[in-house]
TIRO-2110 file (N, C-alpha, C; in Angstrom, 1 decimal):
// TIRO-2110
-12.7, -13.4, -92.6, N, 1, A
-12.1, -13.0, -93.9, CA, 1, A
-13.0, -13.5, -95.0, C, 1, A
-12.7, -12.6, -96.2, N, 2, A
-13.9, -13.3, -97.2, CA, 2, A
-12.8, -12.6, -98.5, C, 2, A
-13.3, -13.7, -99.7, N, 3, A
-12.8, -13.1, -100.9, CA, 3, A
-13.8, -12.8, -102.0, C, 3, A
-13.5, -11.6, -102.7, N, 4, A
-14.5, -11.0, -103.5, CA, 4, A
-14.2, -11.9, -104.7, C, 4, A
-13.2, -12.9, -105.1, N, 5, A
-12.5, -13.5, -106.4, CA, 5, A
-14.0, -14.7, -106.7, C, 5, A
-14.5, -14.9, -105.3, N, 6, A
-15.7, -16.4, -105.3, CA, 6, A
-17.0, -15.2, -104.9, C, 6, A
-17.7, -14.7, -105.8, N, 7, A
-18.7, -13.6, -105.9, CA, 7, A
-19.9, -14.2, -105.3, C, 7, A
-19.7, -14.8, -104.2, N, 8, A
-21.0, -15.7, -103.5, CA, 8, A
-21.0, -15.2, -102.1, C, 8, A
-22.4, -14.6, -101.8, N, 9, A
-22.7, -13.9, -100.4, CA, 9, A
-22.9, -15.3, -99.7, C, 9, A
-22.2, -15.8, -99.2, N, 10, A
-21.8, -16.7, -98.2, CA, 10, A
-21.1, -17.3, -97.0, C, 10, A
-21.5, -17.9, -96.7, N, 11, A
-20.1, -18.7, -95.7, CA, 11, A
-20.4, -19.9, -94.5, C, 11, A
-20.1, -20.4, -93.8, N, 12, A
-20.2, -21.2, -92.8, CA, 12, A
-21.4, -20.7, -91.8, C, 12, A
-22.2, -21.6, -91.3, N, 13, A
-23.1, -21.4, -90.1, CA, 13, A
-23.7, -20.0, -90.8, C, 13, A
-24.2, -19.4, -90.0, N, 14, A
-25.0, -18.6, -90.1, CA, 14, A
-24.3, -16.7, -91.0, C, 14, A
-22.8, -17.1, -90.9, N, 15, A
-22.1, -16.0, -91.9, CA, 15, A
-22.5, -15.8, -93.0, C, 15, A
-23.3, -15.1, -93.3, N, 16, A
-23.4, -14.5, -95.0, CA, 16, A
-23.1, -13.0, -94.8, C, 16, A
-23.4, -12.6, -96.0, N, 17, A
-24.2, -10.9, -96.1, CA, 17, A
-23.3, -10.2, -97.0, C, 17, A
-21.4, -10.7, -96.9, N, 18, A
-20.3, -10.1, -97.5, CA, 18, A
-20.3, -9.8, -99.0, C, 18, A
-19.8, -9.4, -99.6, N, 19, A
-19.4, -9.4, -101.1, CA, 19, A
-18.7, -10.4, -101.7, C, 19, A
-18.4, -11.4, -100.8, N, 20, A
-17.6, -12.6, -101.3, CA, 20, A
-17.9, -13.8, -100.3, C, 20, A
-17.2, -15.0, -100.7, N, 21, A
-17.3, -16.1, -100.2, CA, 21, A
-16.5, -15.6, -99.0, C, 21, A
-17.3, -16.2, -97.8, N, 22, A
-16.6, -16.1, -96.0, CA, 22, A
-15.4, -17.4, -96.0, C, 22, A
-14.0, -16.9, -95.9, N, 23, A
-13.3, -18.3, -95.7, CA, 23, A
-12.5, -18.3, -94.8, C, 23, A
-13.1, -17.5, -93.7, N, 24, A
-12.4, -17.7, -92.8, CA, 24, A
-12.8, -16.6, -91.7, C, 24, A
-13.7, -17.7, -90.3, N, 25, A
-13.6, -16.5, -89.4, CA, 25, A
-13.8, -17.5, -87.9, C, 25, A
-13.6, -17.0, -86.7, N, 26, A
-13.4, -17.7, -85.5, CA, 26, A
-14.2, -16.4, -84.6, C, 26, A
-14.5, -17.7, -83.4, N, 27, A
-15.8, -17.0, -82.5, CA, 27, A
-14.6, -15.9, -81.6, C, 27, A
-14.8, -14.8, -80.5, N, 28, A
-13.9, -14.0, -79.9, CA, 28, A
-13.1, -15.1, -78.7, C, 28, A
-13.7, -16.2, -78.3, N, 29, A
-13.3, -17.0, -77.3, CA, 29, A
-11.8, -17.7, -78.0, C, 29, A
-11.9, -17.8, -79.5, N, 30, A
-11.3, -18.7, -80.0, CA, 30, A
-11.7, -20.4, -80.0, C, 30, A
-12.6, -20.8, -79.7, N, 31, A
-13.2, -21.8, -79.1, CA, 31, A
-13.5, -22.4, -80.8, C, 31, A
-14.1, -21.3, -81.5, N, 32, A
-14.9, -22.3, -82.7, CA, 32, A
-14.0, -21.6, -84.0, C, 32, A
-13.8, -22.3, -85.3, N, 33, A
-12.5, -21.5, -86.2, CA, 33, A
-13.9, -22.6, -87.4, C, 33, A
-13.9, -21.6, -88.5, N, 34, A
-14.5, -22.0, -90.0, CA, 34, A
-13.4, -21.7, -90.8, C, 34, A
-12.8, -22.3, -91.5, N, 35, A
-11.9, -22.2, -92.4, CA, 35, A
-11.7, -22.6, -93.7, C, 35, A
-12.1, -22.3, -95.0, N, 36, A
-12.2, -23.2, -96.0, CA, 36, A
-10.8, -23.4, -96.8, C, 36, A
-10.5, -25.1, -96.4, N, 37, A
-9.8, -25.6, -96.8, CA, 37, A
-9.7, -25.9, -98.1, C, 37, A
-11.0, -26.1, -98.9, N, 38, A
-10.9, -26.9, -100.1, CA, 38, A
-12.4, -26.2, -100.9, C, 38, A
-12.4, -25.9, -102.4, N, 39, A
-13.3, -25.0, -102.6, CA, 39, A
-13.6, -25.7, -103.9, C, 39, A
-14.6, -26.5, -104.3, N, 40, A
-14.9, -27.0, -105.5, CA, 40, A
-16.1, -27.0, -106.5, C, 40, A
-16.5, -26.6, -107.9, N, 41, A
-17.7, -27.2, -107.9, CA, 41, A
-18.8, -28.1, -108.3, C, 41, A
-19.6, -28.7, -107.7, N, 42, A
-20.1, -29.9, -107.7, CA, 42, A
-21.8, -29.7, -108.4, C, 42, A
-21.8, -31.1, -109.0, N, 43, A
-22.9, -30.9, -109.5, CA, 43, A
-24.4, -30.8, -108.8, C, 43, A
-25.3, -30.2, -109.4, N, 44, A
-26.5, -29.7, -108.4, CA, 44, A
-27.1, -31.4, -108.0, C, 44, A
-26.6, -32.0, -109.1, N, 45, A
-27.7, -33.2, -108.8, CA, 45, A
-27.3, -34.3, -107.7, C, 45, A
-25.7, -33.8, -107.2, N, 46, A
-24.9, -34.0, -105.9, CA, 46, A
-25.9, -33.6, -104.3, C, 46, A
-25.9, -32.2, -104.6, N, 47, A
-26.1, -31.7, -103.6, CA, 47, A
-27.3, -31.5, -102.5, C, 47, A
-26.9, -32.1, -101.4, N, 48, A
-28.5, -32.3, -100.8, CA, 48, A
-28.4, -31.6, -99.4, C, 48, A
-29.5, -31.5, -98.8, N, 49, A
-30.0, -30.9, -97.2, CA, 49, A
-28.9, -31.3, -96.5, C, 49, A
-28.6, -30.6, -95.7, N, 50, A
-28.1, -31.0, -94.2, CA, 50, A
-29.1, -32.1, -93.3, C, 50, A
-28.9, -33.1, -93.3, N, 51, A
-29.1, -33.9, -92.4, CA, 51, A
-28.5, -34.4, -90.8, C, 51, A
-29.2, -33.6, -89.6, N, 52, A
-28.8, -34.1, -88.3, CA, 52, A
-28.5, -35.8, -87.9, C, 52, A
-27.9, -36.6, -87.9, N, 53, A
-27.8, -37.6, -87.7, CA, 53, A
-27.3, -38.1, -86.4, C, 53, A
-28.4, -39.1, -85.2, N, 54, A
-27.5, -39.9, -84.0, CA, 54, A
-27.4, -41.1, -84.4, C, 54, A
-26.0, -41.1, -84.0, N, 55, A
-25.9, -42.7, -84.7, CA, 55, A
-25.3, -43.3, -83.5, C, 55, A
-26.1, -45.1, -83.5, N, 56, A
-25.5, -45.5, -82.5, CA, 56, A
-24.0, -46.6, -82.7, C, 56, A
-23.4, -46.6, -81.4, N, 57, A
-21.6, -47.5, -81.5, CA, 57, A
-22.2, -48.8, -82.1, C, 57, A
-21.5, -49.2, -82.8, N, 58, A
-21.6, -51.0, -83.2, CA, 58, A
-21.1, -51.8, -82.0, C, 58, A
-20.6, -52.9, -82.3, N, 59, A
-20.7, -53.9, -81.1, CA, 59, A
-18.5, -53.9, -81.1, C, 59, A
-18.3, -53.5, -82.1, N, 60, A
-16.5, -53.5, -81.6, CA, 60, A
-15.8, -51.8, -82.1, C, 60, A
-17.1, -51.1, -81.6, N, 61, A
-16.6, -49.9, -81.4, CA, 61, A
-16.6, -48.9, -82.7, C, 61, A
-17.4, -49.4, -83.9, N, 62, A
-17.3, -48.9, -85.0, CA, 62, A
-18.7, -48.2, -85.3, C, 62, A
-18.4, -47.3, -86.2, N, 63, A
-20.2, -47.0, -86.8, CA, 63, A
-20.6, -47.7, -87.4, C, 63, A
-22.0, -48.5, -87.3, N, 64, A
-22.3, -49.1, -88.7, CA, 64, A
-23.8, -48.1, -89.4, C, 64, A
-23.5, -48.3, -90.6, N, 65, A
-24.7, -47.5, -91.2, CA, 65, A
-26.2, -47.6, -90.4, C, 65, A
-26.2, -49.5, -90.8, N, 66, A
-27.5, -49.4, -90.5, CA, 66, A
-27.9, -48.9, -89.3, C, 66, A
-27.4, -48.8, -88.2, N, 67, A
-28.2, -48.0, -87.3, CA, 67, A
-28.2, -46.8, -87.1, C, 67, A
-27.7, -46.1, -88.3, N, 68, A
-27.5, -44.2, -88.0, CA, 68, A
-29.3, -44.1, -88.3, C, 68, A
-30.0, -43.2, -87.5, N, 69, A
-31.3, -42.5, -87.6, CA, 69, A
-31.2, -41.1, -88.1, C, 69, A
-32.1, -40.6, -88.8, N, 70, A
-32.3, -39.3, -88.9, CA, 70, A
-32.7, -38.4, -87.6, C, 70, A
-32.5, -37.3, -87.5, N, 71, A
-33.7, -37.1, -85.9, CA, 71, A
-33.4, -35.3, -86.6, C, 71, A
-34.5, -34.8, -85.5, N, 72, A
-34.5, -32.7, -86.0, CA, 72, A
-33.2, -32.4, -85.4, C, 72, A
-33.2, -31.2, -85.7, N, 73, A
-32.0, -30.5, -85.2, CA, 73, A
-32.7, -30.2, -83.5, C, 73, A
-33.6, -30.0, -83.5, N, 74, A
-33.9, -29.6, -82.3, CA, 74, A
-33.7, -31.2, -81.1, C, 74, A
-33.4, -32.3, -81.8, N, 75, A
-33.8, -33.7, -81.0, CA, 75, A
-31.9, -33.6, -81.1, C, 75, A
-31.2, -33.6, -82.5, N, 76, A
-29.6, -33.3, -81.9, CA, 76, A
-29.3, -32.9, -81.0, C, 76, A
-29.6, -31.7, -80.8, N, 77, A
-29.0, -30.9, -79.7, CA, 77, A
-29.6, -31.0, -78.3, C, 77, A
-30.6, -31.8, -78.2, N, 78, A
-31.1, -32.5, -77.2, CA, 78, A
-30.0, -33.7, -76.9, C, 78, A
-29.5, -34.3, -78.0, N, 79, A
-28.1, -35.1, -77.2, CA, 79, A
-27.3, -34.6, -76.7, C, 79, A
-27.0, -33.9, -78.0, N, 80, A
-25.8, -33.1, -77.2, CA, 80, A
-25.4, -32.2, -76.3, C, 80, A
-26.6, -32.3, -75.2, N, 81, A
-26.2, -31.5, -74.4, CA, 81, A
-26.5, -32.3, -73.2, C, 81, A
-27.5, -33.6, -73.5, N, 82, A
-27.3, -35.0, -72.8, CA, 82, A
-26.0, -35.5, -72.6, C, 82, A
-25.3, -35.6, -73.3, N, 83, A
-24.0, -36.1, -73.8, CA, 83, A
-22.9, -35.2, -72.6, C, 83, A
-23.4, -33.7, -72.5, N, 84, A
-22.7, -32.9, -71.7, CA, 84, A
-22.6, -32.5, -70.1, C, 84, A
-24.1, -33.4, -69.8, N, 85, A
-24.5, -33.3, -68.4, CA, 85, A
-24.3, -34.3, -67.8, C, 85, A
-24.2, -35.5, -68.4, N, 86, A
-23.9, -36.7, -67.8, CA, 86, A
-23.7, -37.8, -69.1, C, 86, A
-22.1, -37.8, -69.0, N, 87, A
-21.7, -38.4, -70.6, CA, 87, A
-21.9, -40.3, -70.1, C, 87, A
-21.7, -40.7, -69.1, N, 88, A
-21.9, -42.0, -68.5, CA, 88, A
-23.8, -42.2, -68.5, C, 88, A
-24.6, -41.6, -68.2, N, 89, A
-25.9, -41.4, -68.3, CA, 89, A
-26.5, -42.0, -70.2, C, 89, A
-25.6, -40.9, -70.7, N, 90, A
-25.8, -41.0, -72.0, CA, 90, A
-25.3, -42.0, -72.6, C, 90, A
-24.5, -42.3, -72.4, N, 91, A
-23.6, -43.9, -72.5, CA, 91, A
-24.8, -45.2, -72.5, C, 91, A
-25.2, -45.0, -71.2, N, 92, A
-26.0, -46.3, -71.0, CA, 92, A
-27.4, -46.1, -71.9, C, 92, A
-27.6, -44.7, -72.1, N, 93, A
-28.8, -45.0, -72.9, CA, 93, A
-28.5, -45.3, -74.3, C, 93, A
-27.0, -45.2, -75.0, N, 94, A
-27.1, -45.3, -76.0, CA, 94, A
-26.6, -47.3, -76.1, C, 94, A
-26.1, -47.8, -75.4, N, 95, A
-25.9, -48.7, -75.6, CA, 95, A
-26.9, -49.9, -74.9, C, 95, A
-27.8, -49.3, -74.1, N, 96, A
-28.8, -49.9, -73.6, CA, 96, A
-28.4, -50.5, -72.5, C, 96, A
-27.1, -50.3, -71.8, N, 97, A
-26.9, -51.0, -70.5, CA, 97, A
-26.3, -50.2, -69.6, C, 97, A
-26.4, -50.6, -68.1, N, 98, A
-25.1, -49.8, -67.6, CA, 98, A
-23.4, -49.9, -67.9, C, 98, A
-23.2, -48.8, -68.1, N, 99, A
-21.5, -48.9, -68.1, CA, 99, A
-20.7, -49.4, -66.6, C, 99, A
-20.3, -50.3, -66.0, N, 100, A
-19.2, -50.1, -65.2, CA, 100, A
-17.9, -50.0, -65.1, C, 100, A
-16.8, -49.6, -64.1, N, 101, A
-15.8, -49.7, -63.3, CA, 101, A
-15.2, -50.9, -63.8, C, 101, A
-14.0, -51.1, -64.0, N, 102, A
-13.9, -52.8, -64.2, CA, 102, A
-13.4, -53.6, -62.6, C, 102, A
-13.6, -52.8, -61.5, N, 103, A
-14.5, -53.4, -60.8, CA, 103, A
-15.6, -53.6, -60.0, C, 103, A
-16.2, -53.2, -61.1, N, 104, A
-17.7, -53.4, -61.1, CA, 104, A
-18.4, -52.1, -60.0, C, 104, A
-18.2, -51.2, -60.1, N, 105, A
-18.3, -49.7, -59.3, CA, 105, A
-19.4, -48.9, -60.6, C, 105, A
-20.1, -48.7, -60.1, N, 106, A
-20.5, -47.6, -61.3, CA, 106, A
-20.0, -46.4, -61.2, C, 106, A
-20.0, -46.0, -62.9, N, 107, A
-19.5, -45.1, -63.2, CA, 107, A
-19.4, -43.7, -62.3, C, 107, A
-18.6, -42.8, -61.9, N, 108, A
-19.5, -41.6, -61.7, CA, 108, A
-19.9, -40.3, -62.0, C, 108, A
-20.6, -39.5, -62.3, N, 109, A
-21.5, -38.7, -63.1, CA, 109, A
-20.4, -37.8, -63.6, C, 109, A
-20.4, -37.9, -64.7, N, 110, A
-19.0, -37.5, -65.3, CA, 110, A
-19.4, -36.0, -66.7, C, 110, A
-19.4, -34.6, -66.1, N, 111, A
-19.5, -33.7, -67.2, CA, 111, A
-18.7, -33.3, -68.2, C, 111, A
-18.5, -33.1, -69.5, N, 112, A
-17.8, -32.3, -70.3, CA, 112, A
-18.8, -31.1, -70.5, C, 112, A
-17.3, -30.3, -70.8, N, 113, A
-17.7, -28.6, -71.0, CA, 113, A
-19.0, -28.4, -72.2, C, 113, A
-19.9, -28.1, -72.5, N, 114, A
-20.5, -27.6, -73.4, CA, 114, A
-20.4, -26.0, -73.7, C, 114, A
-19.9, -26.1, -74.7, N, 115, A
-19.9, -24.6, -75.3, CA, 115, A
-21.1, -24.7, -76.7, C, 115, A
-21.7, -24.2, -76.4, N, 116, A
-22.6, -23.8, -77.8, CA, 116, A
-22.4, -22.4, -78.2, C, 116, A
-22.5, -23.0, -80.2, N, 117, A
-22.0, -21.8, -80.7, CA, 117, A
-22.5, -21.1, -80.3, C, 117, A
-23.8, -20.0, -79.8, N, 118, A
-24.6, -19.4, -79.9, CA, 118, A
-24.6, -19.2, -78.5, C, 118, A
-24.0, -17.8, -77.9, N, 119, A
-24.4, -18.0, -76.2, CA, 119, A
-26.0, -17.2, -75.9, C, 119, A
END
């Protein structure tokens, strides 16, 4: 859906091209939903790049800044699809150790679904 009332050929991800702002559209799976909740506007001297960011867990499970890195979009999606193929794999590389069992069993190779937007 899009409204002609916001006269901006726009919208989420890769949606443009309409007569108005895109505020609303979802993939045919139902899987992925863009929806603009909130519509404001901000000054230019606010507004910056998209930055891909891996950031690693702190030590009681929190983010801390200092160790968020910048990395490409092409090295993100290299996680995250690390992240997809073996989330315990990814685990240990992100914390630098092995994960175990709490009794002491290693983990085992454990997948989540990857859907990317884009098939």
């Amino acid at each position: 859906y899009y409204t002609s009332d916001i006269p901006l050929s726009r919208g989420p991800w890769k949606l443009w091209g309409l007569p108005g702002l895109i505020v609303h559209a979802t993939d045919a799976d139902g899987y992925f939903l863009f929806e603009t909740t909130n519509f404001e506007r901000i000054p230019e001297s606010v507004v910056r790049p998209i930055l891909y960011i891996h950031r690693k867990e702190g030590s009681k499970g929190d983010y801390k800044g200092a160790e968020y890195k910048k990395v490409s979009k092409k090295t993100y999606i290299q996680y995250e699809k690390a992240y997809h193929e073996d989330v315990n794999a990814f685990r240990e590389f992100e914390f630098g150790h092995k994960v175990f069992t709490p009794d002491g069993s290693p983990l085992p190779i454990t997948k989540t679904d990857y859907i990317p937007l884009e098939k």
